[in-house]
Structure formats: C-alpha cells, structure tokens
ZAZAMAR-344931 format. One record per atom (N, C-alpha, C): residue in three letters; atom name; residue number from 1; x, y, z. Coordinates in steps of 0.1 Angstrom, whole numbers. Example, Ala and Ser with C-alpha at 12.3 -4.5 7.8 and 13.67 -1.06 7.14 Angstrom:
% residues 2
PT   baza   votor   lumse    east   north      up
PT    ala       N       1     132     -57      78
PT    ala      CA       1     123     -45      78
PT    ala       C       1     132     -33      78
PT    ser       N       2     128     -22      71
PT    ser      CA       2     137     -11      71
PT    ser       C       2     129       0      79
//
This chain:
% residues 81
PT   baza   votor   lumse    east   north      up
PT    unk       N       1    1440     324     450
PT    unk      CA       1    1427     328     454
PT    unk       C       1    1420     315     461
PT    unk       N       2    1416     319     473
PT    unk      CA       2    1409     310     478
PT    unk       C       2    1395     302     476
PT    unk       N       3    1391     297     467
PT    unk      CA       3    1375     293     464
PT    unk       C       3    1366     296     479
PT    unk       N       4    1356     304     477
PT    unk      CA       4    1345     306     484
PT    unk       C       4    1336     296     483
PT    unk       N       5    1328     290     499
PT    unk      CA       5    1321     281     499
PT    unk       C       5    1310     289     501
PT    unk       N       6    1296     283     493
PT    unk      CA       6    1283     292     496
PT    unk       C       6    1281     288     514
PT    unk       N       7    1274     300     519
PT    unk      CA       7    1269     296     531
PT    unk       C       7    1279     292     540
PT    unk       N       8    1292     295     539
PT    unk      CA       8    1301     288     552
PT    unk       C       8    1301     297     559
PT    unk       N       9    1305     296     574
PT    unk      CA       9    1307     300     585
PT    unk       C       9    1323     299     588
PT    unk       N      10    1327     292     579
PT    unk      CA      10    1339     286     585
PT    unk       C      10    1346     290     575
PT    unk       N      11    1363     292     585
PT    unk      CA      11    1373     303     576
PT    unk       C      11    1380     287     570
PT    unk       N      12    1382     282     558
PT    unk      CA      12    1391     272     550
PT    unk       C      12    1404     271     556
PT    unk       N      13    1413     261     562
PT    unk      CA      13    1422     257     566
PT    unk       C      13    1433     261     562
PT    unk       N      14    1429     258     551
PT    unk      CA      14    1443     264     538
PT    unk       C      14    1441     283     535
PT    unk       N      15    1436     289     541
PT    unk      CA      15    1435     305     542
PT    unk       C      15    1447     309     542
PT    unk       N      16    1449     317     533
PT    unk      CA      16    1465     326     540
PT    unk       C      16    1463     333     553
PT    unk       N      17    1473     332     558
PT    unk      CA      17    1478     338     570
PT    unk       C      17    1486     344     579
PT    unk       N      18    1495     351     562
PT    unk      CA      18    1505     358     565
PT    unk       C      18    1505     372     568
PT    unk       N      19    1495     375     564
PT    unk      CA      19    1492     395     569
PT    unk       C      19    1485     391     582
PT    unk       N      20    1483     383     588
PT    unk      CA      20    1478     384     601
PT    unk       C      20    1493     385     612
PT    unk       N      21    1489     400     618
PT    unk      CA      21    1502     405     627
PT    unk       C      21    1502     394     638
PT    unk       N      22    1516     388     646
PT    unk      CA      22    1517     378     652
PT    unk       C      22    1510     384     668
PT    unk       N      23    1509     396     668
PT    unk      CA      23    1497     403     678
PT    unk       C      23    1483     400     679
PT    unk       N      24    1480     398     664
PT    unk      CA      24    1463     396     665
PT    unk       C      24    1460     377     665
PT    unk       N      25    1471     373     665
PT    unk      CA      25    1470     357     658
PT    unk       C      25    1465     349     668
PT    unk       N      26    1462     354     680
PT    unk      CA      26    1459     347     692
PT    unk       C      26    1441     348     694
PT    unk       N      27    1440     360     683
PT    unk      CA      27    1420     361     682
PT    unk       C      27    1417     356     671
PT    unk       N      28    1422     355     661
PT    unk      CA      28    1421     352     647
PT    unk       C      28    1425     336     650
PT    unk       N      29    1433     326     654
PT    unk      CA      29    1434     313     657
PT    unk       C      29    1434     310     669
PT    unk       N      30    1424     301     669
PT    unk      CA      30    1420     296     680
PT    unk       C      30    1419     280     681
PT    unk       N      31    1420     271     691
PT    unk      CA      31    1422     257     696
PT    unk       C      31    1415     249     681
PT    unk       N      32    1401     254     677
PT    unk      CA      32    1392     248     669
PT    unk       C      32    1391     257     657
PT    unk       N      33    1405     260     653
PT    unk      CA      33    1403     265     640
PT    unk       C      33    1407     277     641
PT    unk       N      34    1396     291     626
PT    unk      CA      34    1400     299     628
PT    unk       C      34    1386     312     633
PT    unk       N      35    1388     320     638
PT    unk      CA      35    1377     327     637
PT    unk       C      35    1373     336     628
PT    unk       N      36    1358     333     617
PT    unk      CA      36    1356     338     609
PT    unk       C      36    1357     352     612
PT    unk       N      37    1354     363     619
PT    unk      CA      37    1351     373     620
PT    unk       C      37    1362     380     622
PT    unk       N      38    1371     378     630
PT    unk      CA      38    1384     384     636
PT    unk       C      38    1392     381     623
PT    unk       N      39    1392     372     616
PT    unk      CA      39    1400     368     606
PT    unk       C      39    1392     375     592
PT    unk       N      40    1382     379     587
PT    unk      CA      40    1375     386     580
PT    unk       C      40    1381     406     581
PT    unk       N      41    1376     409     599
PT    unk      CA      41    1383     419     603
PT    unk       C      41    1400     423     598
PT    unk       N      42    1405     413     601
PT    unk      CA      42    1419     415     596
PT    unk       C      42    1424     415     579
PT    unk       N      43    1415     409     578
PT    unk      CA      43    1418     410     557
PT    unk       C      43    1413     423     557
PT    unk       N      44    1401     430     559
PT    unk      CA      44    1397     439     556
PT    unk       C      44    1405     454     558
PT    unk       N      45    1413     451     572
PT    unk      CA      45    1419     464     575
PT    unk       C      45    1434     463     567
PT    unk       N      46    1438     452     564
PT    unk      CA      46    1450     451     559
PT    unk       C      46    1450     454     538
PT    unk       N      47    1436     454     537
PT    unk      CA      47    1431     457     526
PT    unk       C      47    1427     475     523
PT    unk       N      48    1428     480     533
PT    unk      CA      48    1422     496     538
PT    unk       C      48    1439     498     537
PT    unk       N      49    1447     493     546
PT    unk      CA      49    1462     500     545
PT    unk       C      49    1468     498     532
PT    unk       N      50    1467     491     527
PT    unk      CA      50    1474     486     514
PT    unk       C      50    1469     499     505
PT    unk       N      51    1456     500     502
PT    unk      CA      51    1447     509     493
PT    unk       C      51    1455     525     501
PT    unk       N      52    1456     530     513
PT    unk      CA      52    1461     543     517
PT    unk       C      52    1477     543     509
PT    unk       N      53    1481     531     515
PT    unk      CA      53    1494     533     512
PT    unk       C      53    1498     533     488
PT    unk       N      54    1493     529     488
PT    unk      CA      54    1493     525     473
PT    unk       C      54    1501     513     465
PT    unk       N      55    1502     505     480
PT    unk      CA      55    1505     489     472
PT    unk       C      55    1496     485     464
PT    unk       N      56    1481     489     468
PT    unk      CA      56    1475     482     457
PT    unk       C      56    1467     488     449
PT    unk       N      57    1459     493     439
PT    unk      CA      57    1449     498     436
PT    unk       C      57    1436     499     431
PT    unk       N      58    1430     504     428
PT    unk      CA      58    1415     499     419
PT    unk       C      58    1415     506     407
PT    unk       N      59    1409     497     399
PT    unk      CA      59    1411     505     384
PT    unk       C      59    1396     513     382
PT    unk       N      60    1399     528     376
PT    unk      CA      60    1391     534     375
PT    unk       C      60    1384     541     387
PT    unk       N      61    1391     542     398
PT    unk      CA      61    1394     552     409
PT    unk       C      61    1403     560     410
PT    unk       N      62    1394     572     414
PT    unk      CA      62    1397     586     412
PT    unk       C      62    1408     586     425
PT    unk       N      63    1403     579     436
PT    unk      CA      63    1408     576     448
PT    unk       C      63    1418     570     453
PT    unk       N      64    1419     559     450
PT    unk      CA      64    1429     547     449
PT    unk       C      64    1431     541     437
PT    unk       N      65    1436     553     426
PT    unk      CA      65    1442     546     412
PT    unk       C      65    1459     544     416
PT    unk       N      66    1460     540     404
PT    unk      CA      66    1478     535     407
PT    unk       C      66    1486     545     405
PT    unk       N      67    1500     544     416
PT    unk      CA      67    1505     560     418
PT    unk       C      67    1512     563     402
PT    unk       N      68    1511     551     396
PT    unk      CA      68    1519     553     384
PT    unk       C      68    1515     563     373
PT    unk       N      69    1502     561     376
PT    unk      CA      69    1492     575     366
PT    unk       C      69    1495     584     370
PT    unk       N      70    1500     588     382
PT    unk      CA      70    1504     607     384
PT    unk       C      70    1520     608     381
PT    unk       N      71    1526     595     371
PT    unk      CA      71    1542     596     370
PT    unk       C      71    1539     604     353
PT    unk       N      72    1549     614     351
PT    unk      CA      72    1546     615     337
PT    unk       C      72    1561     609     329
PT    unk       N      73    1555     601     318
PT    unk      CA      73    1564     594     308
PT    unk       C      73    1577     599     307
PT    unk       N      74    1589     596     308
PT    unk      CA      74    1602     602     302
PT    unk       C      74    1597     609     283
PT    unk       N      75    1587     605     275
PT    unk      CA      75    1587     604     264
PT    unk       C      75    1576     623     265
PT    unk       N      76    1571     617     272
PT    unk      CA      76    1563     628     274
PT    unk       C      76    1572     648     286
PT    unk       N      77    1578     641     294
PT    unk      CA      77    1585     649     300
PT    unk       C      77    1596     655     290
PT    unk       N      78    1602     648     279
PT    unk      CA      78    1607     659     274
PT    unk       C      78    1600     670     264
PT    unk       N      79    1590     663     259
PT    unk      CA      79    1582     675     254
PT    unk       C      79    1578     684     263
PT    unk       N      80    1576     686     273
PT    unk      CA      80    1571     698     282
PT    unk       C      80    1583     706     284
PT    unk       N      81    1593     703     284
PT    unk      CA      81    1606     711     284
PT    unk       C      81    1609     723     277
//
C-alpha cells in the first residue's frame, strides 16, 4: 500500500505500475513524471474489471461478493443428495 500524501497533486514515484497496459503508458508517463489523472483513471478502470470479473471482491456485497459464496460446501452438498 502506497501511503497517501494530504493535498498532493503528484502521483509518488514508487506507485505501482504494473496494471498500466503498455498502450496507455505513454499518457500515464510522461518526461516529468507521472500524470495524476490518467494514472488515477487507469487504477480505477482496472479496479471496475477486476470487481466484473471476480478477482476481487467487497465484503458484504450483494453485487460483487466472492464467487466462493455461491460454491456449496462438499459437507453440505452431500446432505442435499
């Protein structure tokens, strides 16, 4: 986790960089760094795919809970048998 600076403007040097597609990396880095916005943009959409797809989830979402809650137990699956 990257510590948050109050009030920056500026994306921290040490930011991961690795979900940034080698397509967008040319708006997101630039000569003088990085650009907060394009670089904000891209965490966010990469955070929207993750949540569709179900890499990641939110606890206590009806929407994006974890696909593992719609698995039923082997312990439980034989009782329904």
């Amino acid at each position: 986790m990257v510590p948050n600076k109050p009030n920056s403007r500026e994306v921290s040097a040490d930011a991961p960089t690795d979900f940034i597609k080698s397509r967008r990396q040319k708006l997101v880095m630039t000569d003088t760094g990085m650009e907060r916005r394009y670089y904000e943009l891209r965490a966010l959409s990469e955070l929207r795919n993750a949540l569709r797809s179900g890499d990641i989830w939110v606890r206590g979402s009806r929407q994006f809970k974890d696909l593992e809650e719609y698995s039923v137990s082997p312990e439980k699956s034989v009782s329904l048998k």
